[in-house]
N, C-alpha and C positions, 0 to 999 in steps of 0.2 A: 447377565448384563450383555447385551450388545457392543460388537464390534464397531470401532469406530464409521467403518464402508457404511454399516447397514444405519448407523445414527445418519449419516451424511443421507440415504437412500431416503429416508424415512422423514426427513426434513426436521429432524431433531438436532440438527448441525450447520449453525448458518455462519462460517467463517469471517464473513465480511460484518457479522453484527460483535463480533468477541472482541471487545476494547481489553485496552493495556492501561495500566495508570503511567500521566505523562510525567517523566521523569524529570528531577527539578535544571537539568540541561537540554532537557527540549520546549520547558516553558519557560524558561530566560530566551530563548531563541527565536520563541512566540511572543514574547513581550515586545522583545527587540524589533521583529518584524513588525506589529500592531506600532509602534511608536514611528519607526519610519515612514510607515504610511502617511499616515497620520501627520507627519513634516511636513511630506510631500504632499498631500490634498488640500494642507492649507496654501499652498504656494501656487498652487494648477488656477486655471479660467475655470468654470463650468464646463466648456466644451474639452479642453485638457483632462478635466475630470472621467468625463467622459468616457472618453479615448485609455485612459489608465484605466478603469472600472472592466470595458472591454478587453483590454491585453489580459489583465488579471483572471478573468473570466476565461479565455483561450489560453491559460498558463494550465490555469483549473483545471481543464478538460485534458489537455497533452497529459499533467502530470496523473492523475487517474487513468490513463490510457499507457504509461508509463510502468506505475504499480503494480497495474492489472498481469502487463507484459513480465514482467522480473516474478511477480508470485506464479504464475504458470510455467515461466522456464524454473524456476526453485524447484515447485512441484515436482513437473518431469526428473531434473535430477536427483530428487531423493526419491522417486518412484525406482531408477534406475539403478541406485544406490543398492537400493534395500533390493530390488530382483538378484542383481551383481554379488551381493551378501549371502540370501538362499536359496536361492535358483540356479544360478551358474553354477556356482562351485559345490551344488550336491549332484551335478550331473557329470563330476566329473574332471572338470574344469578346474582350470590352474590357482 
């Protein structure tokens, strides 16, 4: 069996496609947001409409730009981790 690196290497490892089941407090939370909307676009102009379709759309992007940021400094730190764990300290190190 292949190490993890080399499944990643090999394109047998696509991180961003590994779903989680949503857990029943992250979809009361998705409800809750889908009904607020949903308030609110009945209330909005068309052009209101609009204007909220866009923000929502540049919330979209920030927060994907967001996740992206937080799982690569995660990464790093458990990269760091795990060196700190058997690298450092078999060389010696406190």
């Amino acid at each position: 069996m292949s190490n993890i690196i080399e499944e990643l290497f090999y394109g047998n490892l696509e991180p961003q496609e590994l779903t989680t089941e949503i857990t029943p407090k992250l979809k009361k939370k998705l409800n809750e947001l889908v009904k607020k909307e949903e308030e609110l676009s009945s209330k909005l102009s068309e052009e209101e409409k609009e204007m909220f379709a866009n923000y929502v759309s540049t919330y979209n992007e920030f927060s994907s730009i967001s996740i992206s940021d937080g799982f690569v400094s995660g990464f790093r730190f458990g990269a760091r981790f795990t060196y700190d764990t058997f690298v450092a300290n078999s060389k010696g190190g406190v």
